[in-house]
DSSP file (Angstrom, degrees, kcal/mol; ACC not computed):
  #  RESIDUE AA STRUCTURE BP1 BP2  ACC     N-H-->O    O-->H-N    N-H-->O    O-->H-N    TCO  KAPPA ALPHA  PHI   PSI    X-CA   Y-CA   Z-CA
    1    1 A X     >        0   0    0      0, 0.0     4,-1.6     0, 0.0     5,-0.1   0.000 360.0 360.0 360.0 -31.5   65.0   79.4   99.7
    2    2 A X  H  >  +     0   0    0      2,-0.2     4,-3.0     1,-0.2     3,-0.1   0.882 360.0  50.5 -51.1 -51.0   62.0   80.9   99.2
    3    3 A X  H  > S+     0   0    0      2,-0.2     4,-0.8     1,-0.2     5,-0.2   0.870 109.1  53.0 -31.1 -84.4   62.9   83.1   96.7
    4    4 A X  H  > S+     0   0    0      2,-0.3     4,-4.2     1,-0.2    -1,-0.2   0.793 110.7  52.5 -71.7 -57.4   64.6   80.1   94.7
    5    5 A X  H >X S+     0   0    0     -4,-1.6     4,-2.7     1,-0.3     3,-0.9   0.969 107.6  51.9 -63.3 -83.8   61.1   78.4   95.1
    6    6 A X  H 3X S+     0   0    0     -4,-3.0     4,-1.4     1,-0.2    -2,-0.3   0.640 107.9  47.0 -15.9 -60.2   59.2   81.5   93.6
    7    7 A X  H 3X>S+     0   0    0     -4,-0.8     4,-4.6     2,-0.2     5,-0.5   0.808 111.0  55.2 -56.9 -49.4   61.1   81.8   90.5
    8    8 A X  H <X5S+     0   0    0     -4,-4.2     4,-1.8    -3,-0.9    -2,-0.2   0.904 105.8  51.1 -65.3 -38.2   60.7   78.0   90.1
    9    9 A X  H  X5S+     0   0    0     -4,-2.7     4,-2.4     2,-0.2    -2,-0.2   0.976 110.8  49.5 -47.9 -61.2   56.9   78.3   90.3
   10   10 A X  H  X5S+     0   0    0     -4,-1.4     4,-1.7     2,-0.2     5,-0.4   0.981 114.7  40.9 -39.7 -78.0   56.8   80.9   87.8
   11   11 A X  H  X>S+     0   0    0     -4,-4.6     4,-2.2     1,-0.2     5,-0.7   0.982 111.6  55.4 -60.2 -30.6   59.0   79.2   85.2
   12   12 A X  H  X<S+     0   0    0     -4,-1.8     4,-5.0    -5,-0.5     5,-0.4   0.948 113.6  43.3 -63.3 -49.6   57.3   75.8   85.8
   13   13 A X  H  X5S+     0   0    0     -4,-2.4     4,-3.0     1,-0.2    -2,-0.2   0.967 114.3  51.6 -54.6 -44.6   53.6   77.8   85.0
   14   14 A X  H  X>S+     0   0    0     -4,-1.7     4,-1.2     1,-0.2     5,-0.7   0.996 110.8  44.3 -53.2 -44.3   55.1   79.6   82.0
   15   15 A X  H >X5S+     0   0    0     -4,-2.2     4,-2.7    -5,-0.4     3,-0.6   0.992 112.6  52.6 -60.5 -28.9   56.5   76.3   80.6
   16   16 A X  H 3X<S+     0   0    0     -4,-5.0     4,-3.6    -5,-0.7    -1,-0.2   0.984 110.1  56.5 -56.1 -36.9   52.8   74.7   81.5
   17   17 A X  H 3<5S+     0   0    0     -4,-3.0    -1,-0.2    -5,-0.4    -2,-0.2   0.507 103.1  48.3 -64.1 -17.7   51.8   77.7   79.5
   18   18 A X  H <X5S+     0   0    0     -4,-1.2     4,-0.8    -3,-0.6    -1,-0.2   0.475 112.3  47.1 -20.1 -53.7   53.7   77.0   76.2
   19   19 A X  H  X<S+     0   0    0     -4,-2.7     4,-1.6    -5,-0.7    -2,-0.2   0.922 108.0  52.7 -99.2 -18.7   52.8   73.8   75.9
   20   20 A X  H  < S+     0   0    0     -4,-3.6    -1,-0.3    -5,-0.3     6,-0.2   0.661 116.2  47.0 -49.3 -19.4   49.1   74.6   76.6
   21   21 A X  H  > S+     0   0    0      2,-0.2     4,-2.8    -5,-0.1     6,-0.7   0.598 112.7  51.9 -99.1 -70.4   49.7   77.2   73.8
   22   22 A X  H  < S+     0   0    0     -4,-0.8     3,-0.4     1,-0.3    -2,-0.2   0.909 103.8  47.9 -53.9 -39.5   51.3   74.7   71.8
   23   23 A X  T  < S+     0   0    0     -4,-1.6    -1,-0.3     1,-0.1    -2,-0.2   0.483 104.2  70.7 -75.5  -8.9   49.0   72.1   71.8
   24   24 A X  T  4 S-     0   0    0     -3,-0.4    -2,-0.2    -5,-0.2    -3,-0.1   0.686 105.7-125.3 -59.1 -30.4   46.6   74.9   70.9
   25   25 A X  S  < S+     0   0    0     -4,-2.8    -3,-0.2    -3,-0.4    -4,-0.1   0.232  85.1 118.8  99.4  -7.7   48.2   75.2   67.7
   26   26 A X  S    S+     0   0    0     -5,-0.3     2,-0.3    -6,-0.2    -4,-0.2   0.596  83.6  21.1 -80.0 -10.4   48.6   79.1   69.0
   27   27 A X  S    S-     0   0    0     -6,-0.7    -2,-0.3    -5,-0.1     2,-0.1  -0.961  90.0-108.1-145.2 168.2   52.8   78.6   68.6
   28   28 A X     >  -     0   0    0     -2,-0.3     4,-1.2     1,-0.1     5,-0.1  -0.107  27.7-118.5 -81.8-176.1   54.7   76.2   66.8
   29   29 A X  T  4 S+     0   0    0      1,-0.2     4,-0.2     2,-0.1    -1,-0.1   0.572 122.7  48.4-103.9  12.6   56.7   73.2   68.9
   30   30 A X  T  > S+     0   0    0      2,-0.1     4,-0.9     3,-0.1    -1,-0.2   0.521 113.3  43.9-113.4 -14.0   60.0   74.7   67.6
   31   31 A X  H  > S+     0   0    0      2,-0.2     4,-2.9     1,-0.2     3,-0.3   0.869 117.2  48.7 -98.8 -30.1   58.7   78.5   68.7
   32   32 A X  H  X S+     0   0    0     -4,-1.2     4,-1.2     1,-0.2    -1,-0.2   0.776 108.1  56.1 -80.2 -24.0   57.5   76.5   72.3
   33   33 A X  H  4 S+     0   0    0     -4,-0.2    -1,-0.2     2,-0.2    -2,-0.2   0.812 111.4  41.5 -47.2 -49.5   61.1   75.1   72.2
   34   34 A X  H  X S+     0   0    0     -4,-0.9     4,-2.1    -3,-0.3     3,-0.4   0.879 115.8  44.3 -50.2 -72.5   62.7   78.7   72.1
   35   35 A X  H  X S+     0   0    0     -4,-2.9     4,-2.7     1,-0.3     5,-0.2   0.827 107.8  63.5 -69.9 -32.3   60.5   80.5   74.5
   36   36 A X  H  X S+     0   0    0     -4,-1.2     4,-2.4     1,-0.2    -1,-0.3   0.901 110.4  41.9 -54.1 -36.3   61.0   77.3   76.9
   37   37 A X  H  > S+     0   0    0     -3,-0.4     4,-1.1     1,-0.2    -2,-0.2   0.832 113.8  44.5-104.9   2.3   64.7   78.1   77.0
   38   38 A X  H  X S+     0   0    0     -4,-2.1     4,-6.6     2,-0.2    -1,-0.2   0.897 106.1  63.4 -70.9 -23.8   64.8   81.6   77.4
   39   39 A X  H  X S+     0   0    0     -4,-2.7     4,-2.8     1,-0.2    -2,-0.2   0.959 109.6  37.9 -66.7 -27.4   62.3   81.1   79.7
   40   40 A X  H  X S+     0   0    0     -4,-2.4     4,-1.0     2,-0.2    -1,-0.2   0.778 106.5  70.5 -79.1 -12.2   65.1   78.9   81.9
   41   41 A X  H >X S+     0   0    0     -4,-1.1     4,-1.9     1,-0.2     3,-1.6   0.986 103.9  34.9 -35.5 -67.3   67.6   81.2   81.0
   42   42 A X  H 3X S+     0   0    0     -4,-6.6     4,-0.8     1,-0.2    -2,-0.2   0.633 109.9  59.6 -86.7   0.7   66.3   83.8   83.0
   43   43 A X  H 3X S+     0   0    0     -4,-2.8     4,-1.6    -5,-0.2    -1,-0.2   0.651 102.9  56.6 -63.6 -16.9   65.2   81.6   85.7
   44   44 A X  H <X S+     0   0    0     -3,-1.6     4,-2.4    -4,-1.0     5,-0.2   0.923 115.2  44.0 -69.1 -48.2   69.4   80.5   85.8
   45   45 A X  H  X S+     0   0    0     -4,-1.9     4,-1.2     2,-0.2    -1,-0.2   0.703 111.9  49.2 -83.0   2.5   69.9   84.5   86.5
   46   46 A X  H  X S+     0   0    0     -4,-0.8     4,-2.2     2,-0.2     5,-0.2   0.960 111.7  43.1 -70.9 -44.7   67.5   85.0   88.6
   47   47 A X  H  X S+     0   0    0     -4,-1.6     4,-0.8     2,-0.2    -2,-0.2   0.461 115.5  55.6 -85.5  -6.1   68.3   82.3   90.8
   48   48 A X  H >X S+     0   0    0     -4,-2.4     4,-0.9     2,-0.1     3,-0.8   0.911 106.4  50.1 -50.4 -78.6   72.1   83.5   90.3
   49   49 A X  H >X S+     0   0    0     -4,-1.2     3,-4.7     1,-0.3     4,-1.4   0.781 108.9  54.5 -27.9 -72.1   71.2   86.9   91.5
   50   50 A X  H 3X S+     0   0    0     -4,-2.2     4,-1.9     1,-0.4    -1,-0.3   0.811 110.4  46.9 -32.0 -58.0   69.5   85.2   94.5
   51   51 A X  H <X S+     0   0    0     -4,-0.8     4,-1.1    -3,-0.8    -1,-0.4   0.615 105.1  56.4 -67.5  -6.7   72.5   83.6   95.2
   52   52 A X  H <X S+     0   0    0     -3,-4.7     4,-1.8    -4,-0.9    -2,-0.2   0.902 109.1  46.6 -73.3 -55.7   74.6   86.3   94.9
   53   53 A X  H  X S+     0   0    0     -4,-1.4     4,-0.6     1,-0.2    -2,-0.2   0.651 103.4  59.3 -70.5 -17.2   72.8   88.3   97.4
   54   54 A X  H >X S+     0   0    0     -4,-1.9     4,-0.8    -5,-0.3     3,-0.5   0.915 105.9  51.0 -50.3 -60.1   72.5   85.7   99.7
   55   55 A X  H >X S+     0   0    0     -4,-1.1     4,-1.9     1,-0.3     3,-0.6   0.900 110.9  52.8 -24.5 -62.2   76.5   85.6   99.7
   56   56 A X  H 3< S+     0   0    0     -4,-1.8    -1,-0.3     1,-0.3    -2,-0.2   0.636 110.4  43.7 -79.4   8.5   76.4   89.1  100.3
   57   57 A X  H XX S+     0   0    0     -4,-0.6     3,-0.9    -3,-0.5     4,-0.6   0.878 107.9  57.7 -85.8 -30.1   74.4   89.0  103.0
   58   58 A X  H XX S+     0   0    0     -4,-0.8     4,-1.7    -3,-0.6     3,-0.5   0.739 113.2  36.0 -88.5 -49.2   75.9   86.4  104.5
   59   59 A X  H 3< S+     0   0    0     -4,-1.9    -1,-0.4     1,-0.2    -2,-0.2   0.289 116.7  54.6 -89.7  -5.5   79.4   88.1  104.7
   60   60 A X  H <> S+     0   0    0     -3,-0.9     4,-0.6    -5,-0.2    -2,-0.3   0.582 111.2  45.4-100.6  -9.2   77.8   91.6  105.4
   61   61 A X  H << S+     0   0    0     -4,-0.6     3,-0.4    -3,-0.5    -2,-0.2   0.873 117.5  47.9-109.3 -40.5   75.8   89.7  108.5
   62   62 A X  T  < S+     0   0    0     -4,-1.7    -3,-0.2     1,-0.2    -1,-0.1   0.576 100.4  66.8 -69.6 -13.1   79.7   87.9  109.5
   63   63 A X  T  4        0   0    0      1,-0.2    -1,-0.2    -5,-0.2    -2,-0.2   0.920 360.0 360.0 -83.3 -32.6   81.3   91.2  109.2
   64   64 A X     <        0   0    0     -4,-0.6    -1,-0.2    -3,-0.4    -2,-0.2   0.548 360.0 360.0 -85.2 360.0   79.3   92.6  112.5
């Protein structure tokens, strides 16, 4: 859960960081639109990955 928490901190400061850049006039609101969703992209695979390993731990920990 931590992990999950981490990842979610990060993307929530990048997106605060967009739109601070964006109301800076330093990106456009369609470019801050873009980078907002890759940035949740890769917050979906990390927090897949997470879960993944979690799984496998979870079944490597039930196997002993």
């Amino acid at each position: 859960e931590d992990a999950r928490i981490a990842v979610r901190n990060v993307r929530r400061h990048a997106l605060d960081d967009l739109k601070k850049s964006e109301k800076a006039g330093d990106i456009s609101q369609d470019e801050q639109k873009d980078y907002g969703q890759r940035v949740q992209d890769l917050t979906d695979d990390h927090i897949k990955k997470i879960d993944e390993t979690l799984k496998n731990k979870e079944s490597e920990i039930m196997q002993v």
